[in-house]
C-alpha positions as a Markdown table, in Angstrom:
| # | Residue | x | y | z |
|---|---|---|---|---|
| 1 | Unk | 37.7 | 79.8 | 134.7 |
| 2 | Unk | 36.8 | 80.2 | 131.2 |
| 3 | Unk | 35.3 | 83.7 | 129.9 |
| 4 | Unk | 31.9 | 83.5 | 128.0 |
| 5 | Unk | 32.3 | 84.5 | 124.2 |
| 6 | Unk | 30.4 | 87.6 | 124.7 |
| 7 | Unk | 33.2 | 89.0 | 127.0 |
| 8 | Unk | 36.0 | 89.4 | 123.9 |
| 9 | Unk | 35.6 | 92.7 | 121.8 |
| 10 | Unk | 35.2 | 90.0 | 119.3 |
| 11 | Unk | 34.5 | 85.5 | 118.7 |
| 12 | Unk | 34.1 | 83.6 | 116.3 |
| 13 | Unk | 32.5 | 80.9 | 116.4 |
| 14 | Unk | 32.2 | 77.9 | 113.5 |
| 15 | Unk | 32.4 | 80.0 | 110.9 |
| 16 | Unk | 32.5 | 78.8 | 107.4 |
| 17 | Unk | 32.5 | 81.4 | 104.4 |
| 18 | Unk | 32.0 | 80.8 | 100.6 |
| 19 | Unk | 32.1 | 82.7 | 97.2 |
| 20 | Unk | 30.8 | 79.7 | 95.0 |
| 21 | Unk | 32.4 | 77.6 | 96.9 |
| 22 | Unk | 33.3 | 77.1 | 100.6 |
| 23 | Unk | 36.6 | 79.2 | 101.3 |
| 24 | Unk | 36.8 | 79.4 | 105.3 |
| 25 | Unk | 35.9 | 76.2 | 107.1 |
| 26 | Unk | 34.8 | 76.0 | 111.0 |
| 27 | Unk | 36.5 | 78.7 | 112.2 |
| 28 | Unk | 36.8 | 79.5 | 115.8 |
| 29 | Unk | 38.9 | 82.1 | 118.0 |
| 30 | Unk | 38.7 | 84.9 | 120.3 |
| 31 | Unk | 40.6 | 88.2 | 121.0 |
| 32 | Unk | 40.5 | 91.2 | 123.9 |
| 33 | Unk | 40.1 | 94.5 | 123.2 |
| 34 | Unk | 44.2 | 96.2 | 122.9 |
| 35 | Unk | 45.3 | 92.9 | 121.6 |
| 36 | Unk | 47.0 | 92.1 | 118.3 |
| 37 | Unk | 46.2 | 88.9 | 116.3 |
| 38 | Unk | 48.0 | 88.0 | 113.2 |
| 39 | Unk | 47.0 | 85.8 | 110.8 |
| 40 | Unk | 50.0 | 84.4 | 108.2 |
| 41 | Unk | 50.3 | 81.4 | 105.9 |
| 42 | Unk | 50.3 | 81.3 | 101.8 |
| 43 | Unk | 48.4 | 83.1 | 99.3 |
| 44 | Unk | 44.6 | 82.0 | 98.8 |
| 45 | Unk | 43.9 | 80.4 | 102.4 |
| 46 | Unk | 41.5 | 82.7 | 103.1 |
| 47 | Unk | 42.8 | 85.3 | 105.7 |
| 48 | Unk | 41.3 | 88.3 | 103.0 |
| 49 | Unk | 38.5 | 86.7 | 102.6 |
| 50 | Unk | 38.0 | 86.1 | 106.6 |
| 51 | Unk | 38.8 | 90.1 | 107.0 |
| 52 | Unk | 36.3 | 91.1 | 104.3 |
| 53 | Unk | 33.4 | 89.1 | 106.3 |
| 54 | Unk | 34.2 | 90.8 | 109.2 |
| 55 | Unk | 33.8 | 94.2 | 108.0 |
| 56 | Unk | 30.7 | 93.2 | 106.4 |
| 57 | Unk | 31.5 | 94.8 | 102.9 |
| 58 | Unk | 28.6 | 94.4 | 100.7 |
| 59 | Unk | 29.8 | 94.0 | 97.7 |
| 60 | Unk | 32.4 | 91.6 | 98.6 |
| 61 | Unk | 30.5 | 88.7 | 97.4 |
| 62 | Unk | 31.5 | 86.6 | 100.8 |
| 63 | Unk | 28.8 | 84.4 | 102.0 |
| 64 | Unk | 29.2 | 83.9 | 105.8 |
| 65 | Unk | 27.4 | 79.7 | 105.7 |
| 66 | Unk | 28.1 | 78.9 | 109.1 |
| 67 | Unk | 28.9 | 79.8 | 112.5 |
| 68 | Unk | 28.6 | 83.4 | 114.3 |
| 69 | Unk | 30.6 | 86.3 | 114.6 |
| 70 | Unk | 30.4 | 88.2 | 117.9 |
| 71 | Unk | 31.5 | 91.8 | 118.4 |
| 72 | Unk | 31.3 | 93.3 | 122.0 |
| 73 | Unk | 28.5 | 90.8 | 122.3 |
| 74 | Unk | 26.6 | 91.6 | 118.9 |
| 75 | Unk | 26.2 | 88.7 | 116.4 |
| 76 | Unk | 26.8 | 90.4 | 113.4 |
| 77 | Unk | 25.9 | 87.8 | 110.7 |
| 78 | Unk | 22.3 | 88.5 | 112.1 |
| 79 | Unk | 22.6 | 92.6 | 111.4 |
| 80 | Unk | 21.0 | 94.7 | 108.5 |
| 81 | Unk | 23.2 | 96.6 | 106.2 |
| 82 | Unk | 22.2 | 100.5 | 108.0 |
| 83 | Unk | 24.0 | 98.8 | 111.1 |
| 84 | Unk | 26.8 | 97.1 | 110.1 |
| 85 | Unk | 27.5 | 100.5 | 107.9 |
| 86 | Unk | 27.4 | 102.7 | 111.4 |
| 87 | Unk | 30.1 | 99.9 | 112.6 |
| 88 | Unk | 32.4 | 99.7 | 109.5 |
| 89 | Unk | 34.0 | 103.5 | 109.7 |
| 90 | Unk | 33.1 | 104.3 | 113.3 |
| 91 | Unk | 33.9 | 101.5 | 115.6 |
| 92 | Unk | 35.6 | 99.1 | 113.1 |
| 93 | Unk | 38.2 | 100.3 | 110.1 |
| 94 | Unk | 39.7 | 98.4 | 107.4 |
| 95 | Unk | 43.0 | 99.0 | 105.4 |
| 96 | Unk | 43.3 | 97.8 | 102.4 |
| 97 | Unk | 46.1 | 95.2 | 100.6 |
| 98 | Unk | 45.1 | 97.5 | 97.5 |
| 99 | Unk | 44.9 | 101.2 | 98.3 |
| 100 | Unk | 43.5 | 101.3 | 95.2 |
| 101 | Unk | 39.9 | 99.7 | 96.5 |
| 102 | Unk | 39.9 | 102.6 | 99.1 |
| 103 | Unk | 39.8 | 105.4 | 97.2 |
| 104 | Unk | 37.8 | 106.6 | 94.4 |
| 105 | Unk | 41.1 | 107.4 | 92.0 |
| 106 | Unk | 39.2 | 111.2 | 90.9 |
| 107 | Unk | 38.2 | 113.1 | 93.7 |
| 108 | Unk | 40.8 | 114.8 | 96.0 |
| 109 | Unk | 41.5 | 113.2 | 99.6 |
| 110 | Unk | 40.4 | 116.4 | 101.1 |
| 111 | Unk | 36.5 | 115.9 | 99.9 |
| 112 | Unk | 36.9 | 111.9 | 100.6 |
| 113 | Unk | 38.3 | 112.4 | 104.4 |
| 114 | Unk | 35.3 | 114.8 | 104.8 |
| 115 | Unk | 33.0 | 112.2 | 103.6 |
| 116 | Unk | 34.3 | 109.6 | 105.5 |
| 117 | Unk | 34.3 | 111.3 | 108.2 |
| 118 | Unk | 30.6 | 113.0 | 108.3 |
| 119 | Unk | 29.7 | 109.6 | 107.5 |
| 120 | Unk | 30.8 | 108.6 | 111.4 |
| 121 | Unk | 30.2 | 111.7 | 112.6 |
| 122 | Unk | 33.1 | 113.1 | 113.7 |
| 123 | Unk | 33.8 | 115.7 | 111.5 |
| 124 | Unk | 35.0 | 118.8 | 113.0 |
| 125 | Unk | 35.9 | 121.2 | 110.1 |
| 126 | Unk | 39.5 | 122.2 | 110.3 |
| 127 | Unk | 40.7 | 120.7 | 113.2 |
| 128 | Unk | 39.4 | 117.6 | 111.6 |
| 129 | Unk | 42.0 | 118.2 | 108.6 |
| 130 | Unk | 44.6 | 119.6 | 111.7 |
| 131 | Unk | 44.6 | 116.0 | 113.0 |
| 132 | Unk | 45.1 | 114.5 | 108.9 |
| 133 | Unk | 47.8 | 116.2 | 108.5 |
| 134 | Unk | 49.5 | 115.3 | 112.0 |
| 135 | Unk | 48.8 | 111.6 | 110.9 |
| 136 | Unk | 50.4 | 112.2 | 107.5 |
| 137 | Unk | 53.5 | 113.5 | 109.4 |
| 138 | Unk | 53.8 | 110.8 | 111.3 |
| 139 | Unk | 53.6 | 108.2 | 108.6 |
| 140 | Unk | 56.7 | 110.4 | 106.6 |
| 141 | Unk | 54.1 | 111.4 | 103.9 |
| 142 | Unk | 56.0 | 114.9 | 102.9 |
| 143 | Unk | 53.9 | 118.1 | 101.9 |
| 144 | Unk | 50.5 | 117.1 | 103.7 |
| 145 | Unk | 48.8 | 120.0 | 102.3 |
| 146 | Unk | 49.7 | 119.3 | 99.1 |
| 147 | Unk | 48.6 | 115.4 | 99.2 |
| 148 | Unk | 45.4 | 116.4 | 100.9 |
| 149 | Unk | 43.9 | 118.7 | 97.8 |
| 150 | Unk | 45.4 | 116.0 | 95.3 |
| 151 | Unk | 43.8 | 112.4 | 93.6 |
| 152 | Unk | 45.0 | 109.0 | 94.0 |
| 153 | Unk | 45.5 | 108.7 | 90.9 |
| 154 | Unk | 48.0 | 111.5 | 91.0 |
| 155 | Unk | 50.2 | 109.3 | 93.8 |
| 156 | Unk | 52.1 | 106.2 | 93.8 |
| 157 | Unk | 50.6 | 103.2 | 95.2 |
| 158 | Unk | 52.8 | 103.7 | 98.5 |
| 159 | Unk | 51.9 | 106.8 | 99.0 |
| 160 | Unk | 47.9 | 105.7 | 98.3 |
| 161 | Unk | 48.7 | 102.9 | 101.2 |
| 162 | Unk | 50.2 | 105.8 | 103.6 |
| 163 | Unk | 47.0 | 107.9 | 103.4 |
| 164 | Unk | 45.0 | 104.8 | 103.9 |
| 165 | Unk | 46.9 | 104.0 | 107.1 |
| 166 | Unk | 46.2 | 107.8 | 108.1 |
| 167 | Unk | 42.4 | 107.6 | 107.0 |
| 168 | Unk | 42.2 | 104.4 | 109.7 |
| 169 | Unk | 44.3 | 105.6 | 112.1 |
| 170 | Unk | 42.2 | 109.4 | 112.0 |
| 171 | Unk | 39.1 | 106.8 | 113.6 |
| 172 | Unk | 40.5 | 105.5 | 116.4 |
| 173 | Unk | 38.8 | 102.5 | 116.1 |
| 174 | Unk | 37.8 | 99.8 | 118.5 |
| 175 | Unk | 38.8 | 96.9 | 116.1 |
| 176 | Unk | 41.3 | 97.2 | 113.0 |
| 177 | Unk | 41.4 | 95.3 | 110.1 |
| 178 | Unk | 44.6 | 95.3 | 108.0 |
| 179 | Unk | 45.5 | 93.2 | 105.0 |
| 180 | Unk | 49.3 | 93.3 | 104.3 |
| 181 | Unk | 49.1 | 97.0 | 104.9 |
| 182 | Unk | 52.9 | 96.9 | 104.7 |
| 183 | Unk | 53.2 | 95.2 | 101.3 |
| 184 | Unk | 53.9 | 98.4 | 99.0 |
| 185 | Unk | 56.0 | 99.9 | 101.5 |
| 186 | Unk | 60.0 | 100.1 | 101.8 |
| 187 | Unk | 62.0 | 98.5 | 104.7 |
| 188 | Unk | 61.9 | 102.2 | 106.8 |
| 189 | Unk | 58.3 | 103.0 | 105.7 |
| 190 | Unk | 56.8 | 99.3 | 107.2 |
| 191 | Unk | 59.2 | 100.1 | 110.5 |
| 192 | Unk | 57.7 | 103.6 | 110.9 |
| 193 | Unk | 53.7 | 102.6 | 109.9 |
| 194 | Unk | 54.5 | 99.2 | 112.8 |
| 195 | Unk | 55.4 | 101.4 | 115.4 |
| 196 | Unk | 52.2 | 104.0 | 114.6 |
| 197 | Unk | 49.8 | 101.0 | 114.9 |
| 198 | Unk | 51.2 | 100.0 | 118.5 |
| 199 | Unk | 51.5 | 103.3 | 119.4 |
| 200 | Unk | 48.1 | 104.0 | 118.4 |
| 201 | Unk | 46.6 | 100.5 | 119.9 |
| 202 | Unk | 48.3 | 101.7 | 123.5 |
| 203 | Unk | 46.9 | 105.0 | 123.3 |
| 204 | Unk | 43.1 | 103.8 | 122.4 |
| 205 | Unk | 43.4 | 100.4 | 123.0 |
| 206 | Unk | 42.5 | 99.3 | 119.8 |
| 207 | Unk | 42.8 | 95.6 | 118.8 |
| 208 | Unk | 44.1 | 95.1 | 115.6 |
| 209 | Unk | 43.8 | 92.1 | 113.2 |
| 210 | Unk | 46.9 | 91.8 | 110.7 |
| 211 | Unk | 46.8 | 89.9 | 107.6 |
| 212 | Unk | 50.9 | 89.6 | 106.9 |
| 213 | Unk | 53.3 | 87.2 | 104.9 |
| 214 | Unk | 56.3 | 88.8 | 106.7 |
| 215 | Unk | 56.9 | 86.4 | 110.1 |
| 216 | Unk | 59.1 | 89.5 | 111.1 |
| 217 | Unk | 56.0 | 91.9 | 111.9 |
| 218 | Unk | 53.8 | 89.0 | 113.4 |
| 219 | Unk | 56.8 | 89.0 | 115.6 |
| 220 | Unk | 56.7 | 92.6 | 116.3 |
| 221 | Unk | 53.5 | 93.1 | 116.1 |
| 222 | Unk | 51.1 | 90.2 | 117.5 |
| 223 | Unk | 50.2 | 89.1 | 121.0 |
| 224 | Unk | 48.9 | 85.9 | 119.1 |
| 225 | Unk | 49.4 | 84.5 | 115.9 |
| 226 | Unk | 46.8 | 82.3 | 113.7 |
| 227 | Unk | 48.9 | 80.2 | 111.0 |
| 228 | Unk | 46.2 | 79.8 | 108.2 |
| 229 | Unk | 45.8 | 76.9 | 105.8 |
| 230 | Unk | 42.9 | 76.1 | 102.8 |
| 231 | Unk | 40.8 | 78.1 | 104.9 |
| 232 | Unk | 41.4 | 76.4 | 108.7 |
| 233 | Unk | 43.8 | 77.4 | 111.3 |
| 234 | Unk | 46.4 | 74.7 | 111.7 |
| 235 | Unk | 47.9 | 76.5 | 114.4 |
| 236 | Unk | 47.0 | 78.8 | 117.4 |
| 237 | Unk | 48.6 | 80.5 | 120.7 |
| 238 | Unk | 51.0 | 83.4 | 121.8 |
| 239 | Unk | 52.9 | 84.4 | 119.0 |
| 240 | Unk | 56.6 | 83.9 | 120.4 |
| 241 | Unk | 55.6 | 80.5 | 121.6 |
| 242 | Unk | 54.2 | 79.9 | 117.8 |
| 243 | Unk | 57.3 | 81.2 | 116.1 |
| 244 | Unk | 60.2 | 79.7 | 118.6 |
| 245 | Unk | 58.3 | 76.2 | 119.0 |
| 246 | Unk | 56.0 | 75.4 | 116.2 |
| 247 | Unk | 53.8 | 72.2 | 116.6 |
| 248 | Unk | 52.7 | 71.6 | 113.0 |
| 249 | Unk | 54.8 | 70.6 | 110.7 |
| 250 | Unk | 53.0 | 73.1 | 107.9 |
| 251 | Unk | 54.1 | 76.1 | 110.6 |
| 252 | Unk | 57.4 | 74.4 | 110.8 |
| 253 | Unk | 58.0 | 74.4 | 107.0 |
| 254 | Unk | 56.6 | 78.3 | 106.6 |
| 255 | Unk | 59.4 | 79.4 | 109.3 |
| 256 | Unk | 62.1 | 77.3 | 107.6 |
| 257 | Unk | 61.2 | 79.0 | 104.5 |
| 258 | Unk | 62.5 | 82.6 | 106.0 |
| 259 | Unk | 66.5 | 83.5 | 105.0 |
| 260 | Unk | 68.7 | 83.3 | 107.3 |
| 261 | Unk | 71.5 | 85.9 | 107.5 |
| 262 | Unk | 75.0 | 84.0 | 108.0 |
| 263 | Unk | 72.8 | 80.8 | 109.1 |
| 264 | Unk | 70.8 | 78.0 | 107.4 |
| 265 | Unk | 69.6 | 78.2 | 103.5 |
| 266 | Unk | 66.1 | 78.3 | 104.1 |
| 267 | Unk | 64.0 | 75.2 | 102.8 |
| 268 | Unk | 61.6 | 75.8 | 100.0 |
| 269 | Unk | 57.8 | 74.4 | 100.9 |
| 270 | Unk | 57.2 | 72.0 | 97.9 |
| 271 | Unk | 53.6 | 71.7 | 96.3 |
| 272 | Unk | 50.5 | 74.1 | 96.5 |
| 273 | Unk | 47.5 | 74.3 | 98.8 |
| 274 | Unk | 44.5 | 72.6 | 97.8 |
| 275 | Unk | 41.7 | 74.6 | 95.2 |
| 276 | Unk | 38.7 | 76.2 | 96.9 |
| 277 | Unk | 36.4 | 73.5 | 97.6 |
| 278 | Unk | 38.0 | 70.5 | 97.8 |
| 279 | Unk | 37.5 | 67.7 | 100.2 |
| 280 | Unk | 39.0 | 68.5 | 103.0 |
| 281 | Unk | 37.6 | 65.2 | 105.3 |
| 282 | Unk | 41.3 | 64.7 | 106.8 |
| 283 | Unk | 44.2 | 66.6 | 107.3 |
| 284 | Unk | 44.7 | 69.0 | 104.4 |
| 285 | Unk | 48.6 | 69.5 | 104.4 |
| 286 | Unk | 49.1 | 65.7 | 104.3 |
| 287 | Unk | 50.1 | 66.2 | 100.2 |
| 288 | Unk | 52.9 | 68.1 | 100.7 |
| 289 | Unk | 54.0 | 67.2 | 104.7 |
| 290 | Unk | 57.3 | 64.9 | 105.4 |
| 291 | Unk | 55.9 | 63.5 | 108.1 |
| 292 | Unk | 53.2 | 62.6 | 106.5 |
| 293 | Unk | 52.0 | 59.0 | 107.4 |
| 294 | Unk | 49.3 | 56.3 | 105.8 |
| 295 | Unk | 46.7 | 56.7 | 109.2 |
| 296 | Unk | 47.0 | 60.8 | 108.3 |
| 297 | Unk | 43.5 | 60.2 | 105.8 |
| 298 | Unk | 41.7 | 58.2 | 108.7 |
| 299 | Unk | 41.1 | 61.4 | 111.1 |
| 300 | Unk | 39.7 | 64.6 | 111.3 |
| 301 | Unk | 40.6 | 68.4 | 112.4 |
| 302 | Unk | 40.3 | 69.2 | 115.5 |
| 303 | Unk | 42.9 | 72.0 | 117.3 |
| 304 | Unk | 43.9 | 70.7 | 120.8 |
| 305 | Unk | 46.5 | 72.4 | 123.2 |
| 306 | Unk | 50.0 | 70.9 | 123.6 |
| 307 | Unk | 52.9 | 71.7 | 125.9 |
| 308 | Unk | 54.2 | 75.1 | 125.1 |
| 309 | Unk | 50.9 | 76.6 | 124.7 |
| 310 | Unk | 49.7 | 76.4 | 121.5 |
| 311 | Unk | 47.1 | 74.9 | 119.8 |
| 312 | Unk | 48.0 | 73.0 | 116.8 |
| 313 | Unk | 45.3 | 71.1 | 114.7 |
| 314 | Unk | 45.5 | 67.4 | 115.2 |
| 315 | Unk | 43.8 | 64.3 | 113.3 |
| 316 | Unk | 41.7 | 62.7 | 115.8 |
| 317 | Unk | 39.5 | 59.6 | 115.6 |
C-alpha cells in the first residue's frame, strides 16, 4: 500500500527552483524520519541549491517556482519567515560546504553558541557549553576550551568545519542538512565526523540529507542515494542497489570515474552539463552519453522503476 506524502518527516513534490533562471526542475522524493539520503553527481546540478530551499534561508536568493515541500506534514513554501526561522536551528540544521558562511569571522564561538542556542531555546548556561565541548572531543578538535573563547578567523578552515559539525550536532535535530561537510577534512577526520553522524542519527533518529562528491560516504552513509543531473534526478533507489547496478548510463559513467586500487583506470566523463536554463525538452545527458541514440531528442523525463529497484529516468513518449 502506498503511504500518503504527509506520512514522511519530509516530500517533495514538483519542485522547480530558480535564481534568474530555473536551476531545479520537477523534483519529487520522499524520506522517513532516521533515514539517510544522499544526493551526488557534478558541480552546478543543483544539489546546494536544493539544500538551501529547504532550510528556507532568506537571503539565499532561491526562488522555489513550482511544486511543494512537505515537512512532518507542513508545506513549507506556504510559511512566513518567523516560522520557518523557529524550524531552521530547532527542528532542522544546516552545515555548511563553507564554514566560513556560518560564522561571523569576529566574535568568539562561545557568544555565537549562546546565541544560537537562546535562539531555539535550549540554552542551559554551563551545561550547555559542558555538552560543546563533549561534541568537540568527539570530532578530535584538541583544547575545547580554548577554541570555544577564540574567532573563526583565528582557525583553519577545518577546524571552522569541525565546530560547525558540533554546532549541528549540539541540536539534535529532526532533519540535517549537510553540503560536502567532509570536503575540508583529512582522510581520519571525514572517518571520525561519518561515524558521529550515524551515531548521532541512531541515538535521535535524525534523518540526514548529504550533499557529497565522494561515492565512498554515500556508500557508508545513505539508506538511498539521488544521482543528480542539470537540476533532475536521473537516478533513484537504495543506495547499494544504485552503486552495485546502476541503470543510467550518466550513474554508470560517474562510478567508472572512481580509481581503482590494483584494478581498472577509471574512465574520464567527457563534456560538461548543460548552463542553467537551457532547454531541457529531452533527455539532458544525451550530449555527452555513448549510448546515446537519434530517437533520445523525441521523449521526455520521466523516472520509472526497473528490476533491481531503482528508479532511473527514462525518455518516454
Amino acid at each position: 500500500m502506498r503511504r500518503k506524502m504527509s506520512e514522511y518527516l519530509l516530500a517533495l513534490e514538483n519542485v522547480s527552483l530558480s535564481y534568474e533562471k530555473q536551476v531545479v526542475a520537477d523534483l519529487s522524493f520522499q524520506i522517513s524520519g532516521g533515514q539517510v539520503l544522499a544526493l551526488v553527481g557534478e558541480s552546478g546540478c543543483g544539489k546546494t541549491t536544493l539544500l538551501k530551499a529547504l532550510a528556507g534561508l532568506p537571503d539565499s536568493g532561491v526562488a522555489i517556482t513550482g511544486g511543494r515541500i512537505l515537512y512532518d506534514g507542513r508545506d513549507l513554501t506556504g510559511l512566513g519567515c518567523r516560522e520557518r526561522k523557529k524550524l531552521l536551528g530547532g527542528e532542522i540544521a544546516m552545515i555548511f560546504q563553507n564554514p566560513g558562511a556560518s560564522f561571523n569571522p569576529i566574535r568568539s564561538y562561545r557568544k555565537q553558541f549562546a546565541e544560537m542556542l537562546i535562539s531555539s531555546g535550549g540554552f542551559k548556561g554551563e551545561q550547555s557549553y559542558s555538552e560543546i565541548l563533549d561534541c568537540f572531543g568527539k570530532l578530535h578538535l584538541p583544547e575545547g576550551r580554548r577554541i570555544l573563547d577564540s574567532c573563526p578567523y583565528e582557525m583553519s578552515g577545518g577546524m571552522n568545519q569541525r565546530v560547525a559539525i558540533a554546532a549541528a550536532m549540539l541540536q539534535k535535530p529532526r532533519l540535517l542538512l549537510a553540503d560536502e561537510p567532509t570536503s575540508a577534512l583529512d582522510a581520519t577526520t571525514q572517518k571520525t565526523v561519518v561515524e558521529e553522524l550515524l551515531k548521532m542519527k541512531e541515538l535521535t533518529g535524525t534523518s540526514i540529507i548529504i550533499v557529497t562528491h565522494n561515492l565512498g560516504i554515500a556508500a557508508k552513509m545513505a539508506d538511498l542515494t539521488g544521482v543528480m543531473y542539470a537540476g533532475r534526478l536521473l537516478e533513484w533507489g537504495d543506495t547499494q542497489k544504485v552503486l552495485r547496478t546502476p541503470a543510467h548510463p550518466y550513474t554508470r559513467s560517474l562510478i567508472s570515474a572512481i580509481p581503482c586500487l590494483g584494478g581498472r583506470l577509471p574512465e574520464s566523463l567527457e563534456g560538461q552539463p548543460p548552463l542553467y536554463g537551457a532547454e531541457q525538452g529531452s533527455c539532458s545527458f544525451s550530449g555527452r552519453c555513448r549510448y546515446k541514440k537519434e530517437s533520445c531528442g523525441e521523449y521526455r523525463y520521466q523516472l520509472k522503476e526497473v528490476s533491481g529497484g531503482t528508479c532511473p529516468a527514462v525518455w518516454k513518449g
